[in-house]
Structure formats: C-alpha cells, structure tokens
N, C-alpha and C positions, 0 to 999 in steps of 0.2 A: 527300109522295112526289112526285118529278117525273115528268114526262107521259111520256120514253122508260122509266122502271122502269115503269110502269104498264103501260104495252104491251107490255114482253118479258114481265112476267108476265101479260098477261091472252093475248098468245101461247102460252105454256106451258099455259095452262090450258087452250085451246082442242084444242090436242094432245092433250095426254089424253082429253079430253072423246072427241074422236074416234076414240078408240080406238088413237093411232097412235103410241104412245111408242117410244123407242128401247129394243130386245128385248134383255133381258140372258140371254147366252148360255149356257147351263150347261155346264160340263167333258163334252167330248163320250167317251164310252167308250172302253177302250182293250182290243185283244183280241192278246193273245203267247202265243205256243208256244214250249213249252219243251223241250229235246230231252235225256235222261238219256242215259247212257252202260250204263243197269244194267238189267235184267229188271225186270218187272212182279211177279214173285214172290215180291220181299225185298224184305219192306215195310220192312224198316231202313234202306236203304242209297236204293233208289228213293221211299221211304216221304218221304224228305227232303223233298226237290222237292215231293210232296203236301201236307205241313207247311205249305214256304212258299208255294203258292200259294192253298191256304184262306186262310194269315192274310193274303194281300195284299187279297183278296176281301172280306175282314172290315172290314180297314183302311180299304179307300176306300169304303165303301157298295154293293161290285158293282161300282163304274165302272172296275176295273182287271182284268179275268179275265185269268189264263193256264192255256191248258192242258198239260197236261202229257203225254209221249210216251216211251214206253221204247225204250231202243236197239235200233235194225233200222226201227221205224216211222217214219220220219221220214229219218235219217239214218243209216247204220252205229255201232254204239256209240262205236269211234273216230275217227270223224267228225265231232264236236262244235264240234273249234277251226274248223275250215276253214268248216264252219256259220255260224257267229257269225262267223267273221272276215270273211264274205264276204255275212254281212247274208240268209243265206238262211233261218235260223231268229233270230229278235231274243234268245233267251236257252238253256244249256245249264247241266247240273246231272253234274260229273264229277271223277274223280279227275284230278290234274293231271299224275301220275307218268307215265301212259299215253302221254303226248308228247315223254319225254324225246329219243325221234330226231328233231323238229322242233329243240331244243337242250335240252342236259340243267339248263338252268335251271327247266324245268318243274316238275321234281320237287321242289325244295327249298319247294315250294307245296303239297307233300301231305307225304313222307315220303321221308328217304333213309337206307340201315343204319346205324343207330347214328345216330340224328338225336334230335331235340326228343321227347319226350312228350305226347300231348297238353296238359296245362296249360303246357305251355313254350312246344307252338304255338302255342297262342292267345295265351299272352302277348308273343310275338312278334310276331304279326300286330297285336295289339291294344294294344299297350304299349311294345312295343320301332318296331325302323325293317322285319318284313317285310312291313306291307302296299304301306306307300311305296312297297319296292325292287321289290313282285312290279308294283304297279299301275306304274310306267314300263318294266318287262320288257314286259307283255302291252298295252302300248300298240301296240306293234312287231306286235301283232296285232289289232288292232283291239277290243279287251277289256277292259274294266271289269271287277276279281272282287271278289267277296265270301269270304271264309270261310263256307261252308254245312255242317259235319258232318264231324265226327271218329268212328272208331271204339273208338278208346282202342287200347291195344298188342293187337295180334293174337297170333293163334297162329302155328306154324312149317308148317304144312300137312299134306297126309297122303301116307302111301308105303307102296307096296305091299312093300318090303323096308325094315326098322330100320338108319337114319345108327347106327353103331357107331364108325368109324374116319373120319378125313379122306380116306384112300382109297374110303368109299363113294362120295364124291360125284364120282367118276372119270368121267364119261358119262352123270349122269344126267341124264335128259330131265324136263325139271321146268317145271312152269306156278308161273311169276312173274311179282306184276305188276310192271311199269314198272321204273325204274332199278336194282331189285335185283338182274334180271339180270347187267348188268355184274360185280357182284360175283359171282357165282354160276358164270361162264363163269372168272374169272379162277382159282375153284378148281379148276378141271376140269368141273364142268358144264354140260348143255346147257341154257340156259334157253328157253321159251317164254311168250310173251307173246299169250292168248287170252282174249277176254271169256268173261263170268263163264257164259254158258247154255249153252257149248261146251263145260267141261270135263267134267263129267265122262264123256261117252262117248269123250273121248279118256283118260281114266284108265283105263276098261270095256277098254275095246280093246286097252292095254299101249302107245299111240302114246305117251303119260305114261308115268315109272315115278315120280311125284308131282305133287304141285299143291296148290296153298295159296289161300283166299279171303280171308275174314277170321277169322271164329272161330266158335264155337259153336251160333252161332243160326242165324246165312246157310248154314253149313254144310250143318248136318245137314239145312236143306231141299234144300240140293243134290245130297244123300243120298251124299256120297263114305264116306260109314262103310260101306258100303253092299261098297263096291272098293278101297278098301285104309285097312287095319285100323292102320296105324303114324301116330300122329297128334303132330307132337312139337313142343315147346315150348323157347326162347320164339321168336315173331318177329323176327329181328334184325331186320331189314329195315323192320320199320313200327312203331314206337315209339308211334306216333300219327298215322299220314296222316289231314290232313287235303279234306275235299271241297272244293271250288268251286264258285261261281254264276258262271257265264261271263254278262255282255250285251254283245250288241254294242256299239259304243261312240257312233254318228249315233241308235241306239234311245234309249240312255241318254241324252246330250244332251235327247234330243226331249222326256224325261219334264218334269212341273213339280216343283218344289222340293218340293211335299207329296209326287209319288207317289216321288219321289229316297230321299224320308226313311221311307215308307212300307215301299221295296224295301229297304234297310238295317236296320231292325228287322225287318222277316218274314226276312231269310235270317237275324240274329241269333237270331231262338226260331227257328229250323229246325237250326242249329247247336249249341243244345245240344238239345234234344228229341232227335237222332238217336244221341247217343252216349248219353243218358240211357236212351233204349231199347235198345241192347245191352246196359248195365251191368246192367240188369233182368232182361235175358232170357237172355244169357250163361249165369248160374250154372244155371238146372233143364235147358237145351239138351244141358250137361258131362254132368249127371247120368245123362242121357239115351240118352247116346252112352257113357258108361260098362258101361252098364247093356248097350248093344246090342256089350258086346265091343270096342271102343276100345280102343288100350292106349296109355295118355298116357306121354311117353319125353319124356327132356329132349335138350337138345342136347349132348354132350361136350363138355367146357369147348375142348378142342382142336380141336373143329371153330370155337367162336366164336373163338377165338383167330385163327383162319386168316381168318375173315370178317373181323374189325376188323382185323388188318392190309391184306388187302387192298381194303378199304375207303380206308382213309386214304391209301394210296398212289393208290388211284383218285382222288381227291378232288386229291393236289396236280397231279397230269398233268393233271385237267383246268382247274384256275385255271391252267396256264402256256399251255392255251391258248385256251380261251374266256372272253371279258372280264365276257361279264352274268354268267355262273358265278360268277368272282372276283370282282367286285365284293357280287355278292349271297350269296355263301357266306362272304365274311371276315363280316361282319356276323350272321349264322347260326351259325358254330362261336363264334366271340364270345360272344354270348348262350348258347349251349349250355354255353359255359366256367361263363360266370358263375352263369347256373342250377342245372348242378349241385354248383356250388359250395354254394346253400344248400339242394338237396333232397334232400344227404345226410343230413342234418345233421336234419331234418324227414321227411318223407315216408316215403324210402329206411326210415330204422331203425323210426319208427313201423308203419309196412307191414308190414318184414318182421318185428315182433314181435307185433303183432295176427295173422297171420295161422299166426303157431304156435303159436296158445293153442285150445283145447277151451270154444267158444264153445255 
C-alpha cells in the first residue's frame, strides 16, 4: 500500500473514531391538506379521499400524512380548482363536472349525458388518450389529476310531482350537478347547481321542485325520500362521473419519485374501493327507500329522447367554439363509438338477461 492510501484511510478512520461522520439524512416528513368538495357525511363519496390518505400513510411509513377537510372547512366545496391552482391547499378531492363555467372541458373528466360508463371511463383514462388530453387541459391550471372514484350510473333524482310528459320539465327548478344543466335548461328547465348539504332544505321549502345526488346510499342519508316521493330512473346525465385528485402541480414536482409512485397507487385503490362501496350498498339503501314509500318511475322514452338530442346538438355548438372541448371530446365520442361497439354485444345483452331471471 502506498504512504498517501495509507493516510487518507487512516484519515477516515480518525473521523469516525471522532464521532464526526458525514450525517446521512433521512426523507424529512411531509404534511398536505387536502380540500373535498363533499360533506363529511357520505362516507362514499368523501369516504374516498379518506381511502387515499390512509394508504398513502401506509405506503410511505408515516413520512407522507395528508389531512383531509370537507367542503366549507377549508375552502368552499366549489373552490377546490382555484385552491390548488393558487397553491393555497397542495391537493383537492372533487368532481370535475362542478367547473364546467371555468370551461366546459371540465366535465368530459367526470361525466357528460350520454357519456362513457364507468368501465369505459376508466378505460379511457387508463387505456385509451383521456388522461394525456385531461392532464395538458389542467395544466392551464396549475393541476396534476388522478382518476380517484366513480359512482357507477346514477339515478334520475327525486321530484316532488311525476316527469309524465316532456312538458313536465316546462319550469322546473331542479338541482343538477354540473354540465347537465345545459342539457336540462335547453328542455325548458331551470337547472340549479348547489352542493350536496344544501339540497335538501331547498327541496323542504319548494325553492326545488327536484334534485338529484347520486343514488341510493348518499341519498337516503340525505333523507330527500323524506320531501319528495317521485324518484325516477335512469341518470341520463351520469353514466359513470368519474372523481378527481387535484395536486397542485410546484407540490407535485417537489414529491420524490417514491412518493410520485406512492400518490398514483393510493388514488388507484381509492378509485376503485369507492364505487365498490356503492355497488355494495346501493342494492339494501333501494330496498329501503322502497319500503319507506319511494315510488321508482322510469323516464318516458320521450323525455330521453329529447335529452339525447339535445345533448348532441349541445356537444357540436360547443366543439365549433371551444378548442380544448374539440380537441378533447373528438377523442371521447371516439372511444364511446368504439366501446359501445363491443359492449353491446357483452355486457348490454348479458345484463339485461341476468337481470330478468328470478335469481
């Protein structure tokens, strides 16, 4: 050995001896709030966000907490984008539809009438091009998303007088959320778009002459069985809306590559966990609400009729004149085409023959 190895390592050794090695650093903690858009009271829908922030806690040993915050605490439930967009909360947990008047590409990120189904959305997002086209939309807002939670097809809502005719919907004052409006005003009705711990004393009061949440479970703890008895089916409007993980996008950056891959699998099991618990709890909620006088009514084929046309007409007026729309909804009915190209064929006939047998 020569005389300078000999002394850098009897250097080295002297260091140590002394106590004075160089201090390997551990991953210093990370603490995020996260802002829902939903009540504290639907553990299905806000339930989500609780999902993903245990397993992120799981995942990294503790060293990643977020808390989690129901809308009004924090921020207004509507307030989520501008939140995250402006770095004042680092993450939000919301439906995307709720922003269609920031620009109606929002929505095609949850659910628009006559849209995807749940497993069409996910295959979209996760198979096809819309997570690409949503993640360069919500860049424009400072936004990184995730897909966090679908409810699977909802119901049509509840009303305190029975849709009969397409002349019922003349005036009516009806809580919708997000984009469905447009549809709904184009029939003649008035839509309103209020979060979910308002409605029903504006149902109570008659300010509503209906209103629709999701379906059976969130419902009936909303108690609208309660104020009007007409509950009718199916959702045109939400096929499948799916949720959102909003982060801010200098938060996301900042993570490291584990807690990047960390945050990607917990909203992944937070995304399906949350439709898995409606599909669960759905069926005995019906039963429930049957049982308490409900009276389940479908929709006249003539009222759907009237919604898908003027749906589709909605849809070209506005690709001729908002560009992220067009660009991100050719790619959307696209997919929709082709999908239900083979889930007639599957799903469609198996479904509806399984479900009229005496099981």
């Amino acid at each position: 050995m020569d005389r300078r190895s000999l002394i850098k390592r009897a250097g080295i050794a002297g260091v140590l001896a002394a106590g004075a090695a160089p201090a390997v650093h551990a991953q210093a903690a990370i603490r995020w709030r996260l802002a829902s858009s939903f009540p504290k009271a639907l553990d299905t829908i806000y339930g989500a966000a609780e999902v993903f922030s245990k397993k992120v806690r799981e995942m990294s040993g503790g060293k990643f907490e977020i808390s989690v915050h129901p809308g009004g605490e924090l921020v207004p439930p509507f307030g989520v984008v501008d939140a995250v967009q402006n770095g004042t909360v680092e993450m939000a947990h919301t439906a995307p539809y709720y922003f269609f008047g920031k620009d109606e590409t929002f929505a095609l990120a949850c659910a628009i009438p006559f849209g995807l189904n749940s497993r069409q959305m996910t295959a979209w997002m996760y198979e096809g091009n819309g997570l690409k086209l949503m993640r360069e939309f919500y860049a424009n807002y400072n936004i990184v998303n995730f897909p966090m939670g679908n409810t699977g097809a909802q119901m049509g809502g509840w009303y305190r007088k029975q849709i009969k005719t397409v002349a019922d919907m003349k005036g009516l004052k009806f809580r919708v959320g997000g984009f469905a409006g447009k549809v709904v005003e184009r029939m003649g009705g008035v839509p309103q778009n209020i979060p979910g711990g308002e409605i029903y004393q504006a149902l109570e009061k008659g300010t509503l002459d209906a209103a629709e949440w999701v379906g059976p479970y969130d419902d009936q703890k909303l108690g609208f069985f309660k104020v009007a008895p007409f509950y009718h089916y199916p959702g045109w409007w939400e096929g499948g809306p799916q949720l959102d993980l909003y982060i801010n996008n200098k938060a996301y950056d900042s993570l490291s590559a584990e807690n990047k891959a960390i945050v990607e699998a917990a909203a992944s099991h937070a995304h399906v966990v949350m439709q898995a618990k409606y599909d669960a709890k759905n069926p005995e909620a019906l039963k429930q609400l049957v049982a308490n006088k409900t009276q389940l009514v479908v929709f006249p084929k003539a009222v759907l009729d009237l919604a898908f046309k003027e749906s589709m007409a909605l849809y070209s007026e506005i690709s001729a004149k908002n560009p992220n729309w067009k660009k991100v909804y050719t790619d959307y009915s696209n997919f929709r085409r082709e999908s239900n190209l083979w889930f007639r064929f599957t799903e469609a006939r198996f479904d509806s023959y399984m479900q009229g047998q005496k099981l």
